[in-house]
Every structure is written in structure tokens, then in C-alpha cells.
C-alpha positions in Angstrom: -43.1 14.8 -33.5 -43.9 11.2 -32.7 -44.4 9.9 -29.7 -42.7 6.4 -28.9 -45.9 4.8 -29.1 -46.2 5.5 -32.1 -43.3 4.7 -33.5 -43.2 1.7 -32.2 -46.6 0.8 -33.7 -45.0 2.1 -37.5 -42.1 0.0 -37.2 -44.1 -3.4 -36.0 -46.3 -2.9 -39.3 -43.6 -2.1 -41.5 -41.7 -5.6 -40.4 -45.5 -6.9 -41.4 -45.7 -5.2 -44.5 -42.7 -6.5 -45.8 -43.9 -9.8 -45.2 -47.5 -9.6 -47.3 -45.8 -10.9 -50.5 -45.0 -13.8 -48.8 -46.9 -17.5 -49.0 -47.0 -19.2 -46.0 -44.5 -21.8 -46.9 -42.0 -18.8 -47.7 -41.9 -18.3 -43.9 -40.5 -21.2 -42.9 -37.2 -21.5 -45.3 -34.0 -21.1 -44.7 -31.3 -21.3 -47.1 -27.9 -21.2 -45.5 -27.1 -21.1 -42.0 -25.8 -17.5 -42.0 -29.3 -16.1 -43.0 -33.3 -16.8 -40.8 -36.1 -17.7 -41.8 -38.9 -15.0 -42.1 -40.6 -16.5 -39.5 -38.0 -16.3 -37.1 -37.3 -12.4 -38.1 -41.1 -12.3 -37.0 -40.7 -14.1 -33.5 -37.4 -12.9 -32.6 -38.2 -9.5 -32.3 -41.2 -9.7 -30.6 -39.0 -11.9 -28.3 -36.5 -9.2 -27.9 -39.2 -6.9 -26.5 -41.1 -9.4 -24.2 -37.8 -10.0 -22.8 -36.1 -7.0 -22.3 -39.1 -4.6 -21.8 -42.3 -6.9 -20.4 -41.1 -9.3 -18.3 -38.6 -7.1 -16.1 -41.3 -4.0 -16.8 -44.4 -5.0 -16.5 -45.9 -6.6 -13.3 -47.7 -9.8 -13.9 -46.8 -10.3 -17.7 -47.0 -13.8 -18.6 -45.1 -14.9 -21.6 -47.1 -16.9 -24.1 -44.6 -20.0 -24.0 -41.9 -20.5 -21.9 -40.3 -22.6 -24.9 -39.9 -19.6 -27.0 -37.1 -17.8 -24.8 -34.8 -20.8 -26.4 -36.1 -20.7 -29.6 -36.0 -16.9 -30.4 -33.1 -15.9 -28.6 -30.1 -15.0 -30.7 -26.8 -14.8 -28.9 -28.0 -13.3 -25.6 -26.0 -15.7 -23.1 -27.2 -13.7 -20.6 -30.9 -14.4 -21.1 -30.8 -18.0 -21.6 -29.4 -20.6 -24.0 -29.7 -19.2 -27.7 -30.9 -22.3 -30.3 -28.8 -23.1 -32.5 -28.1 -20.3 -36.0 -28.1 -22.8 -38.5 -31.0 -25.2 -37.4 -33.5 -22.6 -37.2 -35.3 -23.3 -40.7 -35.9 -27.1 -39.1 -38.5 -26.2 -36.9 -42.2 -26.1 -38.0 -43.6 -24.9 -34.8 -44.9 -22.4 -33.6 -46.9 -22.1 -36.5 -46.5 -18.5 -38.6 -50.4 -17.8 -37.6 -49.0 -18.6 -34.0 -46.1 -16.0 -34.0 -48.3 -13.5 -35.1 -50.9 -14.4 -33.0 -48.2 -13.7 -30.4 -46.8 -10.6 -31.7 -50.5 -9.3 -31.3 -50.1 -10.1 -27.5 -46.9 -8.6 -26.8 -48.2 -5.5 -29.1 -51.1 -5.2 -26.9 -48.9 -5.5 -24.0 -46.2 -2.8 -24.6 -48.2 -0.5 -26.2 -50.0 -0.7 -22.5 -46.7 -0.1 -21.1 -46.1 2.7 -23.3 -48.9 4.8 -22.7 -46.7 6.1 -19.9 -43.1 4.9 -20.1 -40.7 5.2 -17.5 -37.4 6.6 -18.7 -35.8 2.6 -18.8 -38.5 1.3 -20.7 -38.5 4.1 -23.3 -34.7 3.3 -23.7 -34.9 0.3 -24.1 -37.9 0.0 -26.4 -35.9 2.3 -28.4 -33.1 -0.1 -28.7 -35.7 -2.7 -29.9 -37.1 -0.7 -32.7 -33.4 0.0 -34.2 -32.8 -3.7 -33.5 -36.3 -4.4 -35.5 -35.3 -2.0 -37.8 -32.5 -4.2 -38.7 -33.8 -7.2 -38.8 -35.9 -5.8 -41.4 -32.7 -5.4 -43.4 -32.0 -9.0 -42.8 -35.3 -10.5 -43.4 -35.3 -8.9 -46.9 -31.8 -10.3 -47.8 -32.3 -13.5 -46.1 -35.5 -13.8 -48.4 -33.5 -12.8 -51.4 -31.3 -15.6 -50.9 -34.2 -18.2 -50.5 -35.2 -17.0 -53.8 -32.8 -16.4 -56.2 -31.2 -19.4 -55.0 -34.6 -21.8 -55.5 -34.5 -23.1 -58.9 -38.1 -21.8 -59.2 -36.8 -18.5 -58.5 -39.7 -16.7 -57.5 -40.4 -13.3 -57.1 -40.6 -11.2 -54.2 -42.6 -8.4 -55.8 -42.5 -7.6 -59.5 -42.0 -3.7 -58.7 -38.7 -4.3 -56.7 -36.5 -3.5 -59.3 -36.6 -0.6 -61.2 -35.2 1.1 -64.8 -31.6 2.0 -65.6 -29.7 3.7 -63.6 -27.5 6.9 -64.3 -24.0 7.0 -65.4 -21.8 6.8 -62.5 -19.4 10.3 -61.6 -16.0 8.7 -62.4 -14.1 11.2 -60.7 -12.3 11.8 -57.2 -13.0 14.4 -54.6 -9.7 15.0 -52.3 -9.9 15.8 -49.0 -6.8 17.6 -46.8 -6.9 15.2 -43.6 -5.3 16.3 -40.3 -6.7 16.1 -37.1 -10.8 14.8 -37.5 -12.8 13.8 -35.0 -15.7 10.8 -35.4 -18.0 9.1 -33.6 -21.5 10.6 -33.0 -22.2 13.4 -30.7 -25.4 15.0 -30.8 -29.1 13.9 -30.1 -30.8 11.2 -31.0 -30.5 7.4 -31.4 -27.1 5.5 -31.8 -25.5 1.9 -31.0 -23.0 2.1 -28.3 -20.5 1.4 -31.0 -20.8 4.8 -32.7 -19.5 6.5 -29.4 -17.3 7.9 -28.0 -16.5 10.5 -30.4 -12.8 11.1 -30.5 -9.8 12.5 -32.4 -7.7 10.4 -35.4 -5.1 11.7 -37.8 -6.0 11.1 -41.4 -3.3 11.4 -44.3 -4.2 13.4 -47.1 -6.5 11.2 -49.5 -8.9 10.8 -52.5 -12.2 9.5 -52.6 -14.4 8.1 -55.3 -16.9 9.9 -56.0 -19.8 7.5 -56.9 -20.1 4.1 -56.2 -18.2 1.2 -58.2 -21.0 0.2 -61.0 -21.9 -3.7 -62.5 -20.1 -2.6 -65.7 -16.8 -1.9 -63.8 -16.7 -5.1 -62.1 -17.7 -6.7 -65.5 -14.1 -5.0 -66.7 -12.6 -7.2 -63.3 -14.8 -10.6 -63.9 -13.6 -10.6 -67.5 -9.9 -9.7 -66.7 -9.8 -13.2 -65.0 -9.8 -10.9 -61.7 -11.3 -14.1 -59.7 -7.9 -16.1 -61.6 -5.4 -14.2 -60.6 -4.2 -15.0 -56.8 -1.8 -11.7 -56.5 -4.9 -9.5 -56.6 -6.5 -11.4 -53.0 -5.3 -11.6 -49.3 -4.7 -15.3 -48.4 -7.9 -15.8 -46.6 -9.9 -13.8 -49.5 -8.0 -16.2 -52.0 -8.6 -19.0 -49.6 -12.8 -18.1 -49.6 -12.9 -17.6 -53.3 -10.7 -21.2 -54.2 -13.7 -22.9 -51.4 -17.0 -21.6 -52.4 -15.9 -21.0 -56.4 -16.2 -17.8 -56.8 -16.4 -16.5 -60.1 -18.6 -13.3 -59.8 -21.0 -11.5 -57.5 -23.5 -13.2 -55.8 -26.6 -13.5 -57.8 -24.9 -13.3 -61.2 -25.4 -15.5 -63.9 -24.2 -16.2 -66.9 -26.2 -16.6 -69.9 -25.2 -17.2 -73.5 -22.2 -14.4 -73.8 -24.0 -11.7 -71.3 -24.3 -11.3 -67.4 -27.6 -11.7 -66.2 -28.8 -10.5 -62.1 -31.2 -12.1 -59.9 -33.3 -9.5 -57.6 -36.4 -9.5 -55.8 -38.3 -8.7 -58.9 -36.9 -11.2 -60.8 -34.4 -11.5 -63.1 -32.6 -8.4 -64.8 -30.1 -7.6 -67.4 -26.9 -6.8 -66.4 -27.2 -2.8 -65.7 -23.6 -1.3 -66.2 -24.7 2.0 -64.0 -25.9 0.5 -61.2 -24.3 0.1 -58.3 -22.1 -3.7 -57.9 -24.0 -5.5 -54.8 -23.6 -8.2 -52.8 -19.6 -8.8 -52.3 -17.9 -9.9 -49.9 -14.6 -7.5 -48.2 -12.2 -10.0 -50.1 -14.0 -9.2 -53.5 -13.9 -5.5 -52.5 -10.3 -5.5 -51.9 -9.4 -7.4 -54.8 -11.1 -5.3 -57.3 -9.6 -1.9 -55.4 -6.2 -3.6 -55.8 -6.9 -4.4 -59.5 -8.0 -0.9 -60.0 -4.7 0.3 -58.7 -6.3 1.7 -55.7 -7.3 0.6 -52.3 -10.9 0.5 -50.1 -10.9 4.0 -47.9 -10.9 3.6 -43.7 -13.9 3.8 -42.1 -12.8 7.5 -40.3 -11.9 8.5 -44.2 -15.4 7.7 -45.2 -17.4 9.1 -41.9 -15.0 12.4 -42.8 -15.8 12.9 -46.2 -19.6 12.4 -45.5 -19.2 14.7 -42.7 -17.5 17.5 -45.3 -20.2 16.9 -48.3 -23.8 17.1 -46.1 -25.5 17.6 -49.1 -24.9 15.2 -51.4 -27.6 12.8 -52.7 -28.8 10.1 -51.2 -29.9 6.7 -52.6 -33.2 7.1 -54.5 -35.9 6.7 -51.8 -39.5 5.5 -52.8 -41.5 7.4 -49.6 -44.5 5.2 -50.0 -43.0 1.8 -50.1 -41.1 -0.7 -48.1 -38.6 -1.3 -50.3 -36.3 0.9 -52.6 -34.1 -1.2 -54.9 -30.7 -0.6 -56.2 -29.9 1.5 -59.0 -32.4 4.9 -59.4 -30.9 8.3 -61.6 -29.7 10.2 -58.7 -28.6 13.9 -57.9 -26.3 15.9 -60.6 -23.0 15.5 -60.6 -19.5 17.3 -58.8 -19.5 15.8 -55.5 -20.1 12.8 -53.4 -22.8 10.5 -54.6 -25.4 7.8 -53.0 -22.8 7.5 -49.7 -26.5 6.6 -48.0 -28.9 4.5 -48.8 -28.0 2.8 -51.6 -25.1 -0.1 -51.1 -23.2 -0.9 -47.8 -19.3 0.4 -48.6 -16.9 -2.1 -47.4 -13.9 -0.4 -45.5 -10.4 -1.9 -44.9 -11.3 -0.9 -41.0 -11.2 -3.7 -38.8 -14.0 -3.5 -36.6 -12.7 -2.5 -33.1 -13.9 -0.9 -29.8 -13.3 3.1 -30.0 -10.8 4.8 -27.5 -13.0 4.4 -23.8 -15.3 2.6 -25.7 -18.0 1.1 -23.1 -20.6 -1.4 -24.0 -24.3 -0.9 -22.7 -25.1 -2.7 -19.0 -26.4 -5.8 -18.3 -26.9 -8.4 -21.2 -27.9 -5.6 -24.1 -24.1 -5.3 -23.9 -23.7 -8.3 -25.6 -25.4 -6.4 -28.6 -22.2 -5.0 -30.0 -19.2 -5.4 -28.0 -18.8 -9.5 -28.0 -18.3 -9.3 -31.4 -15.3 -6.8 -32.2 -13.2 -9.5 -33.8 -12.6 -10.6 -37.3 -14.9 -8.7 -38.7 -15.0 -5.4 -41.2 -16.7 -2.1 -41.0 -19.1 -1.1 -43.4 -20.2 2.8 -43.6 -23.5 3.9 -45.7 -26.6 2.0 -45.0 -28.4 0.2 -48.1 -31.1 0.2 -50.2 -33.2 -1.9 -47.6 -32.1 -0.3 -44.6 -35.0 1.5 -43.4 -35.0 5.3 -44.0 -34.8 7.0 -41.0 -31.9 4.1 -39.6 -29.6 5.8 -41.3 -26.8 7.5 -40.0 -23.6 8.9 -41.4 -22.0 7.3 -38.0 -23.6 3.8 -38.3 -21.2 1.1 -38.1 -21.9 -2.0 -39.6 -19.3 -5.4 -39.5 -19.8 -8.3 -40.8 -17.4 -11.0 -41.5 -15.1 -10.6 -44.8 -16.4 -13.6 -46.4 -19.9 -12.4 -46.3 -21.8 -11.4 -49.3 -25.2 -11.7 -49.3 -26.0 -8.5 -47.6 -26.1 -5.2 -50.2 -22.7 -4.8 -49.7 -20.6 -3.0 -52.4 -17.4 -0.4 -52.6 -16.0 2.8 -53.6 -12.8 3.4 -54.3 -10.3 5.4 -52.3 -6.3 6.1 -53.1 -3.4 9.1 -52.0 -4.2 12.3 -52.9 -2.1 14.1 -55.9 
């Protein structure tokens, strides 16, 4: 089994690894003030762990510059005044060579500290590789953006898309509801916001079993499902009449066929693959469309929970990145619920029954933000392998759409 140690020292390489493509002066962009600059991915969570593990941990631990516990905080009011989300691509110091130069330090430093961890540090380093783990996530589709945004368009690595997918399972799997419970219970890691496991009542109800695909949203786009106001809730409606939605993020149109923008470049259209990067208010209105509806978060957690088996997104073992869209198990039951596209759910995302955040200021990691946000079950194609969790809940805001976030379909059983 592996020790903390090494684990830690996996997941600060991996974070490196996926940064080799990169040119220096793809570091320091950032395209929109809801995604970071690779840079900052870099400093930040090297940040997190002098912070939370060093400096209260480890007896005489000087931090490299004081400056940096403003620049590289997040949202930790606790800790400090966070700079400011959207300014953080306007900064060209620290240098990149100087953030690594300092995550080399703090490397040094905890793996010192973890060569015989008290029982606080190893929980808390712990936190701070699933929080690294995700900011891997984020660095990937915060590059993504920088790039197929740029009108040089350049490629993150020519091998990061792959051929055509398999036809999608258009059926439904039902499931009988009652009584469920949810919320994770066993060992292992989990965010305090998977816990505590408790009871709900579901209605009887019908799942999707595969993914919605690019050629079924196609069928929506060219239906004039971005026209017609009756298909959107009034803030969705609102979002799509303000930023001009007329499709998915990333596609294009190009003489009389759709065209994608990944992080190998730019692909045909593939009807098969899974639909990516849309936001809850695009979800919704394509469910609605269809004559069906998104599925709760507890009806998604449950029907993972009765099909254990079924396939997974197409992982690449030896890489850092698996793209979207990989032939995938055979048919008959649930398909690619991890791994492959975030699922939007019409959950709101809200505190369990006895929820209780973590102590101190790692409770602002979750709890602060259980507002005006949605739940997303499944993990994606660039969350990192062994993050995954069939209890994971992820929330963002439901204008957001440059995550890979996509749907499947949910309705009454019959």
C-alpha cells in the first residue's frame, strides 16, 4: 500500500507533469476571471500546504515570502486576505522558475515532516492532496479555455483527443425507489460534504442509461433549442440572452457542420461522444426539450450504488490525461457514470441532515459556499483517477460551463 509520503510525492509530479506541454508564457494567462492561471494552480497549492501543514507543524519553518500568503490564498478568510479571483493573470511575479523553485522547498520540507507524521499532519496533508488533486482538474480546463479561446488556438498535446467513440445505449434502466440511504460511510478519504450518511425517500424513476451524446444536442441546437424561451428557467434564459449562447462551449460552426475545440486541437463534430462543457441552464433545457427532466443527485448516487459494475470512462493508465469520448463497456446497464463528463443534477447544493463542516479555517473549504449553486455527480475525464468517488459532490454555479460538465437524462418510471 502506499505510504503518505509517497503519495504525496505522486501527486506533486503529476500537477508537474501536466504542466510540461506548457511554454513559459502559457503560465502566466488567464482568460476569464472564473478560471487561474497555471502558474497560480502551481503556487497555490504549494501555499495550501506551507500554510496548513508547515507553518503550524513544523518548528522553525520559514516561508519563502511573506507576500505570497496574499497572493496564493484563495478564499481562506481565516488565514489572511485572499487577492483578488479575477486579477490574478495581472501579476508577473513571482516568476514560474520562482514558484517552482519554491514548491522544491516546501517539497523538501514536508516530505521531512512526513517521514513520521503525527495523526493531524497526516490529515491534513491528506486534505491537501485531494485539494491538489482538484486543482489539477481546474488547471487543465482553465488551460483549455486559454486555448481554444486564443485565436492562435494552440494545442495542448496533439494526443489529447482520441478516435470515435461508440454508439451511445439509448435506453432507460428503472429503479423502484423507497427508503435509500446516501452519503459515504466506509473508509477512506471524503470532503466533509459527502457526510453524514442518511435516509431520503425516492419516487419510483428512470434513468438514462448512457450519457447525452454531441449528435443529440445537435438535434436541440438545430431545433432552435437556444430560441425558444419556454424550454429555460428565467435566470438560464437570462444567462443565454447575456453571453449569446447559441451552442456548447467550444463549438464552432463551419460551413454547414459543427466543428469542437479540445486540447488536441480541433475535431469534427463526434455524434457518440459524450456533450461537454454546459452549463445547469443548458442541461435543463435540453432535458425539458427531450420531454424529460435532469435526475436528483440521491437518484444518481442510488443508481450508481445498485449497478457497481458498470463501465467506467475509458482510462489511459500511463497518462495524465484521458479525453472524452473512448468505445466503452457492452451494453444493458449504466454506462460511463465515472470518469468521463460531470452529470449536472437539478439538486441544489445544500448542507446534509447534521451536516458539520471541518474545524478551524479548512471549514471554509465546503460549507461557505452551500448557496446558489448545483450538484454535479460522476467525476470527468480529467479528474484524477483514484479522486473518484460514487459519493463526490461537486457544485458549481448554474451558469458555469467550462468545466466537463454534461447530462443524462432522468424521467417517471412506467
Amino acid at each position: 500500500m502506499e505510504g503518505l509520503a509517497e503519495r504525496y510525492a505522486a501527486v506533486r509530479a503529476r500537477t508537474e507533469a501536466l504542466c510540461a506541454p506548457l511554454e513559459v508564457e502559457d503560465f502566466v494567462v488567464q482568460s476569464m476571471p472564473d478560471a487561474s492561471p497555471a502558474r497560480w494552480h502551481l503556487a497555490h497549492t504549494t501555499w495550501f500546504f506551507e500554510t496548513f501543514v508547515l507553518r503550524p507543524h513544523a518548528p522553525g519553518h520559514a516561508p519563502r515570502d511573506a507576500r505570497f500568503e496574499h497572493l496564493f490564498n484563495s478564499y481562506y478568510q481565516g488565514v489572511g486576505t485572499p487577492f483578488e479571483r479575477a486579477r490574478r493573470g495581472t501579476q508577473s511575479r513571482p516568476t514560474v522558475a520562482q514558484v517552482m523553485d519554491w514548491r522544491g522547498e516546501v517539497d523538501a520540507a514536508m516530505e521531512r515532516q512526513l517521514r513520521d507524521p503525527s495523526a493531524e499532519v497526516a490529515r491534513v496533508t491528506t486534505i491537501g492532496l485531494h485539494h491538489e488533486q482538484q486543482h489539477q482538474e481546474l488547471l487543465l480546463t482553465d488551460l483549455k479555455h486559454a486555448f481554444c479561446t486564443s485565436p492562435m488556438r494552440p494545442i495542448y498535446r496533439a494526443d489529447a483527443a482520441r478516435g470515435e467513440a461508440a454508439p451511445p445505449d439509448l435506453g432507460f434502466q428503472a429503479f423502484e425507489g423507497g427508503v435509500i440511504e446516501v452519503g459515504f460511510d466506509g473508509g477512506g478519504f471524503c470532503f466533509d460534504n459527502e457526510r453524514p450518511r442518511h435516509r431520503v425517500f425516492l419516487e419510483p424513476f428512470r434513468l438514462a442509461r448512457d450519457l447525452v451524446t454531441q449528435g443529440q444536442f445537435r438535434a436541440f441546437v438545430e431545433d432552435d433549442g437556444y430560441g425558444r424561451c419556454d424550454l429555460w428557467l428565467d435566470d438560464g434564459w437570462s444567462a443565454r440572452c447575456a453571453q449569446g449562447w447559441r451552442h456548447p462551449l467550444y463549438w464552432r460552426r463551419v460551413d454547414d457542420a459543427y466543428v469542437v475545440d479540445t486540447l488536441g486541437g480541433e475535431r469534427p463534430l463526434d455524434p457518440h461522444a459524450p456533450v461537454t462543457h454546459l452549463s445547469f441552464y443548458e442541461a435543463d433545457a435540453y432535458a425539458r426539450w427531450a420531454g424529460l427532466r435532469l435526475p436528483t443527485e440521491f437518484e444518481w448516487e442510488h443508481a450508481q450504488a445498485m449497478s457497481p459494475d458498470a463501465p467506467r470512462g475509458a482510462f489511459q493508465e500511463d497518462d495524465v490525461f484521458h479525453p472524452v469520448g473512448a468505445p466503452i463497456g457492452e451494453r444493458g446497464g449504466l454506462r460511463r457514470l465515472l470518469g468521463e463528463v460531470w452529470e449536472w443534477t437539478q439538486s441544489a447544493y445544500l448542507p446534509y441532515p447534521n451536516y458539520r463542516p471541518l474545524a478551524g479555517t479548512l471549514g471554509e473549504y465546503n460549507g461557505k459556499f452551500m448557496n446558489d449553486q448545483r450538484v454535479l455527480r460522476g467525476g470527468s475525464c480529467a479528474t484524477p483517477r483514484d479522486h473518484l468517488r460514487p459519493t463526490y459532490r461537486n457544485f458549481f454555479q448554474g451558469d458555469k460551463r467550462w468545466q466537463f460538465t454534461g447530462l443524462r437524462l432522468a424521467g417517471p418510471a412506467r
